[in-house]
PLY file of the C-alpha trace (Angstrom):
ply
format ascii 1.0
element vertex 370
property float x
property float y
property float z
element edge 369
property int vertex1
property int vertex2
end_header
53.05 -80.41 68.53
53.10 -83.27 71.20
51.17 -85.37 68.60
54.57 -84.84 65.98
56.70 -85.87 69.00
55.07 -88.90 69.62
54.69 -90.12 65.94
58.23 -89.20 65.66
58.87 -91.52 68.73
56.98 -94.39 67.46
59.15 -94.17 63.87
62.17 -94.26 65.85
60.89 -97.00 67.73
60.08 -98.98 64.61
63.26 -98.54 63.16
65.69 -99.66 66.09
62.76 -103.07 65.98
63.70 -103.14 62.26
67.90 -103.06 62.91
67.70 -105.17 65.58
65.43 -107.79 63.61
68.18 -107.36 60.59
71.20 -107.99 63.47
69.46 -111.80 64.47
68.73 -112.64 61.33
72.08 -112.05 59.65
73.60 -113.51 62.80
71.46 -117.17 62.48
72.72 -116.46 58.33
76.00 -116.60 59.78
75.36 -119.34 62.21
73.64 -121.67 60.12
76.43 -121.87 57.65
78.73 -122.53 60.38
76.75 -124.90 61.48
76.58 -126.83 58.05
80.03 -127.01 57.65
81.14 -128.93 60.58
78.54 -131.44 59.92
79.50 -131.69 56.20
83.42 -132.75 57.88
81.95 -135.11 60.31
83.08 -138.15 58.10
80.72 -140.87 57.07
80.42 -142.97 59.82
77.13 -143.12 58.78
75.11 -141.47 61.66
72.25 -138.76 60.30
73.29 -135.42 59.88
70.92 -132.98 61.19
70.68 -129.42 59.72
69.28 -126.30 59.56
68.22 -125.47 56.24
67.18 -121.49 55.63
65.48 -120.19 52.10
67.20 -117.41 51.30
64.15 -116.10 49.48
61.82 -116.34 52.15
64.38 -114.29 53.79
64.49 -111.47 51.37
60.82 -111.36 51.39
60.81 -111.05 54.79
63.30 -107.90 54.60
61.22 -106.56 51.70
58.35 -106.58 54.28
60.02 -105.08 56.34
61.17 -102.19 54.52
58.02 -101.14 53.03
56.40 -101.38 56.20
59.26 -98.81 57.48
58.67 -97.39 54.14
54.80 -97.25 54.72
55.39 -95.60 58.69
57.61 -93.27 57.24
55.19 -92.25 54.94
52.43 -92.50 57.78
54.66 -90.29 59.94
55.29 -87.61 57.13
51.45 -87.40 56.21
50.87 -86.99 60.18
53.17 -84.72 60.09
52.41 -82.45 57.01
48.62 -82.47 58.75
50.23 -81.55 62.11
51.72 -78.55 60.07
48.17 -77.82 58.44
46.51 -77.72 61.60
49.03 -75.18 63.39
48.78 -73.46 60.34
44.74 -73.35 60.51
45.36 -73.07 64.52
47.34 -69.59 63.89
45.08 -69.05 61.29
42.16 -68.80 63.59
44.13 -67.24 66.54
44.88 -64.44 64.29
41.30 -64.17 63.23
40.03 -64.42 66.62
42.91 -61.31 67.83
41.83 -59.85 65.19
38.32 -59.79 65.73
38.78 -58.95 69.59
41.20 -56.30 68.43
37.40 -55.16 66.84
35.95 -55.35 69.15
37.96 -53.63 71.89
38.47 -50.99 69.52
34.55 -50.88 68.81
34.25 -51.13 73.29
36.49 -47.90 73.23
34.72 -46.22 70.81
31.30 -46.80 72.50
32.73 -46.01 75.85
34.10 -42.48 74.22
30.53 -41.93 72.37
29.04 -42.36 75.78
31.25 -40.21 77.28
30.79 -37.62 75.13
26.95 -38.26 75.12
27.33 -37.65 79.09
29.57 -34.70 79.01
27.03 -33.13 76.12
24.02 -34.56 78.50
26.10 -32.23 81.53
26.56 -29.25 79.16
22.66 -29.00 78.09
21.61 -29.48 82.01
23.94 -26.55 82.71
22.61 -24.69 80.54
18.97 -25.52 80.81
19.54 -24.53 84.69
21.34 -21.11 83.64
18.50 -20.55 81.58
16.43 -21.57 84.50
17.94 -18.87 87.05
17.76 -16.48 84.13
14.32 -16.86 83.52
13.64 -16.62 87.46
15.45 -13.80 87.72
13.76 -12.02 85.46
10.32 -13.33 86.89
11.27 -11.91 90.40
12.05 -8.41 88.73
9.02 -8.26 86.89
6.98 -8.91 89.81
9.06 -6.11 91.84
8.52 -3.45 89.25
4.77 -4.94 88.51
3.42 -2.26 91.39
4.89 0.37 89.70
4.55 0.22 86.13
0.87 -0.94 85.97
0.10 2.76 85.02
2.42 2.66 82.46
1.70 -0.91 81.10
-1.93 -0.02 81.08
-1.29 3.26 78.35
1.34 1.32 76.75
-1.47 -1.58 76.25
-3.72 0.98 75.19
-1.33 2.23 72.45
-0.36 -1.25 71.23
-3.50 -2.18 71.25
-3.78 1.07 68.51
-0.64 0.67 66.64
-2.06 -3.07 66.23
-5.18 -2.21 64.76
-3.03 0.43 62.57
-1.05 -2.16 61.24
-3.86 -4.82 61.12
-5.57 -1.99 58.68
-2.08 -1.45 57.00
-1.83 -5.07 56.58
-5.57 -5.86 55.37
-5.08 -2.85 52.64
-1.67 -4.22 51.22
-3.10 -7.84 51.02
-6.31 -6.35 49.40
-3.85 -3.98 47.02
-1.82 -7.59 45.96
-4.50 -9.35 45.27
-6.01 -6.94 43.27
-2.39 -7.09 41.29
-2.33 -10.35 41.36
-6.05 -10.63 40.15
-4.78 -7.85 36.88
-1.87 -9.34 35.95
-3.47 -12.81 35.99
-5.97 -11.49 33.95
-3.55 -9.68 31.63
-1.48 -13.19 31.33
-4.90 -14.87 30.20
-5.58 -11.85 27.73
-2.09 -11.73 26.25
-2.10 -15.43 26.17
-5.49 -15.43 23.92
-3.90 -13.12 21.57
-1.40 -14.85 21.38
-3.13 -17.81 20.41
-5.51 -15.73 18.42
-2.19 -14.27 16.26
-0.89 -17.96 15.80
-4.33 -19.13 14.66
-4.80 -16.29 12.29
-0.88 -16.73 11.10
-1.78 -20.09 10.51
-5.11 -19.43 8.39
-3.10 -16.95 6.78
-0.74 -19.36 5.58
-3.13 -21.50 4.56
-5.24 -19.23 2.63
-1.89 -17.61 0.83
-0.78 -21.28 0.44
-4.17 -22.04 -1.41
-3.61 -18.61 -3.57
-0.06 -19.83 -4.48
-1.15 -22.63 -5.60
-4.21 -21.88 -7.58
-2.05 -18.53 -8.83
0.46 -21.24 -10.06
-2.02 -23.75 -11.83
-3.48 -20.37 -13.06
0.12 -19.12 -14.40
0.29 -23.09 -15.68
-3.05 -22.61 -17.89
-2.29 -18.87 -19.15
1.55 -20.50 -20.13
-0.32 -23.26 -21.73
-3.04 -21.20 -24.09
-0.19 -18.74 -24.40
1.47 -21.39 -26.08
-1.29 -22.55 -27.96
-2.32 -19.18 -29.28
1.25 -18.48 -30.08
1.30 -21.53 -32.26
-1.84 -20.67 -34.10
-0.86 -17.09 -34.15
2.65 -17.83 -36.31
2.44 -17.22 -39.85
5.14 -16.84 -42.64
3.92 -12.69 -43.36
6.24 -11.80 -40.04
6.97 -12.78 -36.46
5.82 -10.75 -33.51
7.70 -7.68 -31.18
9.95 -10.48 -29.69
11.44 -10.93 -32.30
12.00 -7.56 -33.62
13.29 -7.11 -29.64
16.03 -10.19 -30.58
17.29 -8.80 -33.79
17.36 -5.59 -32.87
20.58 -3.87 -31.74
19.02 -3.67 -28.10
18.21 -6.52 -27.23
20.90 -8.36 -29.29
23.31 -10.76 -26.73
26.60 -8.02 -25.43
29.01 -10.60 -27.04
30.65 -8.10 -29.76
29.83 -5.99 -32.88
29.79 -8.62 -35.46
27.10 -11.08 -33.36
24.80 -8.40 -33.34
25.27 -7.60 -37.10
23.98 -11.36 -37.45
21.54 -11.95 -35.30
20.06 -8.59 -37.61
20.28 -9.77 -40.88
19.04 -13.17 -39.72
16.10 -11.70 -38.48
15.19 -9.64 -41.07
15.24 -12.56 -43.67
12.07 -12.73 -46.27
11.48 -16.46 -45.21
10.65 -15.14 -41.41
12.90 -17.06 -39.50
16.02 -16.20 -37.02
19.33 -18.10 -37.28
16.87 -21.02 -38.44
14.06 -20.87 -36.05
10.67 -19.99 -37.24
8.62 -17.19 -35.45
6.10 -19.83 -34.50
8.88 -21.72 -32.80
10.36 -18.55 -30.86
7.45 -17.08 -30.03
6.22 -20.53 -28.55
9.23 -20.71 -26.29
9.35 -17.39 -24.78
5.70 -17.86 -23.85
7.05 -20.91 -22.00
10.18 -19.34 -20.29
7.81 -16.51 -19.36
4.98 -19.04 -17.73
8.50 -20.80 -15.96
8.93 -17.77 -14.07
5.62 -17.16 -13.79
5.07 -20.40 -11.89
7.35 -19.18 -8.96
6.31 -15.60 -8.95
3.79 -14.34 -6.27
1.75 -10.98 -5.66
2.12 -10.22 -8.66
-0.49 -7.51 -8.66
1.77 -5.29 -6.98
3.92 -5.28 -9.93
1.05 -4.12 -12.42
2.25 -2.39 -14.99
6.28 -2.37 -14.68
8.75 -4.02 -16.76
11.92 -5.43 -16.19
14.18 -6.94 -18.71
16.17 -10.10 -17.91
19.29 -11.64 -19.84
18.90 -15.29 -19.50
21.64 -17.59 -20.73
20.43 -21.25 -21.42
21.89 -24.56 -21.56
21.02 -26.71 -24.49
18.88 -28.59 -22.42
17.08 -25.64 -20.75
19.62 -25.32 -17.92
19.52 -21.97 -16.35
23.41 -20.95 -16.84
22.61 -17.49 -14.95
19.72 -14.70 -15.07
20.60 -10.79 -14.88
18.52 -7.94 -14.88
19.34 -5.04 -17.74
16.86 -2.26 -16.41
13.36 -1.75 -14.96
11.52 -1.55 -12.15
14.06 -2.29 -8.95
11.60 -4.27 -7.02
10.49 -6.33 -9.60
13.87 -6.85 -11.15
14.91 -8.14 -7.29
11.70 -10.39 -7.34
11.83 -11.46 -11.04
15.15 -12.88 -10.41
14.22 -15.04 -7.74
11.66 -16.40 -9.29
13.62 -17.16 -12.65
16.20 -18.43 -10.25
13.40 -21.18 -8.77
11.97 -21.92 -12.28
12.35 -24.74 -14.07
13.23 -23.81 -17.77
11.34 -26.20 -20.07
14.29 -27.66 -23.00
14.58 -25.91 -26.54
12.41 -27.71 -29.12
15.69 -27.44 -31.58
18.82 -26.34 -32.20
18.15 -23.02 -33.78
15.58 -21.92 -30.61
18.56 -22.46 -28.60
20.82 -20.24 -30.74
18.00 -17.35 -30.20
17.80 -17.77 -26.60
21.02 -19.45 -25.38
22.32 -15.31 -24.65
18.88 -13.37 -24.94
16.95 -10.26 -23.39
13.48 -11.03 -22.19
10.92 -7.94 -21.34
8.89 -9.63 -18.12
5.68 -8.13 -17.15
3.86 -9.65 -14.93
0 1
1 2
2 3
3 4
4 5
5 6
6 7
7 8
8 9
9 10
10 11
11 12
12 13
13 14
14 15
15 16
16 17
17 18
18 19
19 20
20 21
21 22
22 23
23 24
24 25
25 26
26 27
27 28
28 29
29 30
30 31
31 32
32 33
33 34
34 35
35 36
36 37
37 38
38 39
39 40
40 41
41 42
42 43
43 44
44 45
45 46
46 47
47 48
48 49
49 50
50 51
51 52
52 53
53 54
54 55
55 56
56 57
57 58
58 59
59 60
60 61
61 62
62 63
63 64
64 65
65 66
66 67
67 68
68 69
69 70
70 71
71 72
72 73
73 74
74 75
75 76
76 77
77 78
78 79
79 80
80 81
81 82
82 83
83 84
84 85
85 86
86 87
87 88
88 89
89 90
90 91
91 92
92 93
93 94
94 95
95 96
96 97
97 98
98 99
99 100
100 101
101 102
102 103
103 104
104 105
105 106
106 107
107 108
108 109
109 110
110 111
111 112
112 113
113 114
114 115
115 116
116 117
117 118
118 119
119 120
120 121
121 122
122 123
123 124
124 125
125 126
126 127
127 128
128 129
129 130
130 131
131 132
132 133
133 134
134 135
135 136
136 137
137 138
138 139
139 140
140 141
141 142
142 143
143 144
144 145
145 146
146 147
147 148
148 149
149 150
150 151
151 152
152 153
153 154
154 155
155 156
156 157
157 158
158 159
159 160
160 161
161 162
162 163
163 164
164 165
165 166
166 167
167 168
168 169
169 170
170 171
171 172
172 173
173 174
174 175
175 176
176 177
177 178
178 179
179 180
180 181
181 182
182 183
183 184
184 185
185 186
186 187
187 188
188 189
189 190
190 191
191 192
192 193
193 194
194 195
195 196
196 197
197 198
198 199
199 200
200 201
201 202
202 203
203 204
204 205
205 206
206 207
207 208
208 209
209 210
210 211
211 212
212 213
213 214
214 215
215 216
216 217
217 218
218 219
219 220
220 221
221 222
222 223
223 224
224 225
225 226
226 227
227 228
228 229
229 230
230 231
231 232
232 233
233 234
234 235
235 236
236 237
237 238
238 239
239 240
240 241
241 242
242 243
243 244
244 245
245 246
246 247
247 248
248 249
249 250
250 251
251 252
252 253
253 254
254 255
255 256
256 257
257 258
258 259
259 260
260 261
261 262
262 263
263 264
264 265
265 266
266 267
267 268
268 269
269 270
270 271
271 272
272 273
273 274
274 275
275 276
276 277
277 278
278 279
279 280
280 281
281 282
282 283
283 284
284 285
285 286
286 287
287 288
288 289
289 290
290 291
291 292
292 293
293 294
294 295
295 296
296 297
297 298
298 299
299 300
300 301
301 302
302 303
303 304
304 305
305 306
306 307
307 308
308 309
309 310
310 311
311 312
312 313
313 314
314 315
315 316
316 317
317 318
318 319
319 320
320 321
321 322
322 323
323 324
324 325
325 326
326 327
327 328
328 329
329 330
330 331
331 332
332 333
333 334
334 335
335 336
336 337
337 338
338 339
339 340
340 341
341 342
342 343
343 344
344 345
345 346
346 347
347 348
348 349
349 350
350 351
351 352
352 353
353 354
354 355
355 356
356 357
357 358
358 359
359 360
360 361
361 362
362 363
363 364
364 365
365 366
366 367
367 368
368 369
């Protein structure tokens, strides 16, 4: 702050230079026209005239000057000043900082001071009580010596019979470690067994899969090749004298589609035509397709040995393009009614060659023996 005062001083100072350097000059202004006027009325006796000439521009260049050097310390004396402001400001700045950080410090001082207090009166406590343990322990020293003289008898049989019930439970103890690790040594060896079965069960799931895996799969190329020459021998088989039991089955009133009187009336006269055919189809051409639908559901029916011998008879409605539209069992065995339906369900039901073999088996009864 007493470096503001002084710069302030020195502006002041400058500034009363300044007025009183305006003051003489306007007062030799004034003088020097004075001056020039009573020579000027002198006459003209002819003598010289002597005057003072002043150029007003040099004059107002020299009060320019002037004022931007006053202009220049005033601007000197505000930069001083705004930097005198700075540094208090820094100065507080750091005076703060520094309180603060003794204000740390003294409060880190007291808290040191009360940790080592505490340390000291915790320090206190434990000697206290290590010398209360101390006079205990003595204590009990000098009344075990007293009463040594008098119970050596009877430390001497109660030696003797610790010295027993030790070796008891020493025995005790050897027999239950032996007895545990005799369990432990079992069921460790039970663990391994059931864990070898176990592995032995997976292995022999797993081979059983494989081998009934194998069977499925040569069962279904089998069921493939019988469907095949079934439908080979069918074709050679067909002649114009007749058709075979499937189709008597298809025009007769049993196995006729459940759609009404009248469609069973003429799926029986079309059946029983002299040219052999039904609704158009020949008996080649029917015969050929059941073979197929039957080696369909073949193809996705398994143990089929323990079926031997039973029937079941399935109404299967087709799509013209051999879409299964639904399967339903009309009588037979239970359990292979159940299985036959799952596997006509899975089957892929090869496409009527024509029209007419779709109008026999588009609503139709099949007898399935496997």
């Amino acid at each position: 702050m007493s470096k503001v005062t002084e710069e302030n001083a020195k502006l002041k100072r400058a500034i009363a230079v300044s007025v009183a350097l305006h003051i003489v000059l306007i007062a030799l202004l004034v003088w020097s026209s004075f001056d020039e006027h009573i020579d000027a009325s002198a006459g003209g006796g002819g003598g010289s005239i002597d005057a003072v000439m002043v150029d007003p521009g040099a004059v107002v260049d020299q009060y320019n000057r002037q004022q931007d050097q006053q202009a220049s310390a005033r601007r000197a004396a505000e930069q001083r000043e705004k930097q005198a402001q700075q540094q208090a400001a820094e100065m507080r700045e750091k005076q703060a900082a520094e309180q603060a950080r003794l204000k740390q410090l003294e409060k880190e001082r007291l808290e040191a001071q009360e940790k080592a207090r505490q340390q000291k009166a915790e320090q206190q406590k434990q000697a206290e009580e290590a010398a209360l343990r101390l006079q205990e322990l003595q204590k009990q020293a000098a009344e075990a010596a007293a009463a040594k003289a008098q119970a050596e008898a009877q430390a001497k049989q109660a030696a003797a019979q610790a010295k027993k019930e030790a070796e008891k439970e020493a025995a005790k103890a050897a027999a239950e470690a032996q007895k545990k690790a005799q369990q432990e040594a079992a069921k460790k060896a039970r663990q391994e067994a059931e864990q070898k079965a176990a592995e032995a069960a997976k292995k022999a799931a797993a081979e059983k899969a494989a081998a009934e895996k194998k069977a499925a799969a040569a069962k279904k190329a089998e069921a493939a090749k019988k469907a095949e020459a079934a439908k080979k021998a069918a074709a050679e088989k067909a002649s114009a004298s007749g058709v075979d039991d499937l189709i008597g089955d298809l025009s007769s009133g049993k196995n006729a589609p459940k759609t009404g009187g009248g469609a069973k009336g003429n799926n029986a006269a079309a059946a029983g035509t002299g040219n052999n055919k039904n609704n158009g189809a020949s008996g080649a051409e029917i015969n050929s397709y059941a073979a197929q639908i039957k080696a369909a559901i073949e193809s996705r029916f398994y143990d089929a040995s323990s079926y031997a011998g039973k029937v079941c008879t399935l109404r299967i409605k087709l799509a013209p393009d051999g879409l299964l539209l639904s399967v339903q069992s009309e009588g037979g065995d239970p359990a292979l009614c159940q299985a036959a339906l799952a596997a006509a369900r899975q089957a892929r039901m090869p496409k009527p060659p024509s029209q007419a073999v779709y109008e026999v088996f588009k609503n139709a009864p099949l007898d399935f023996k496997p």
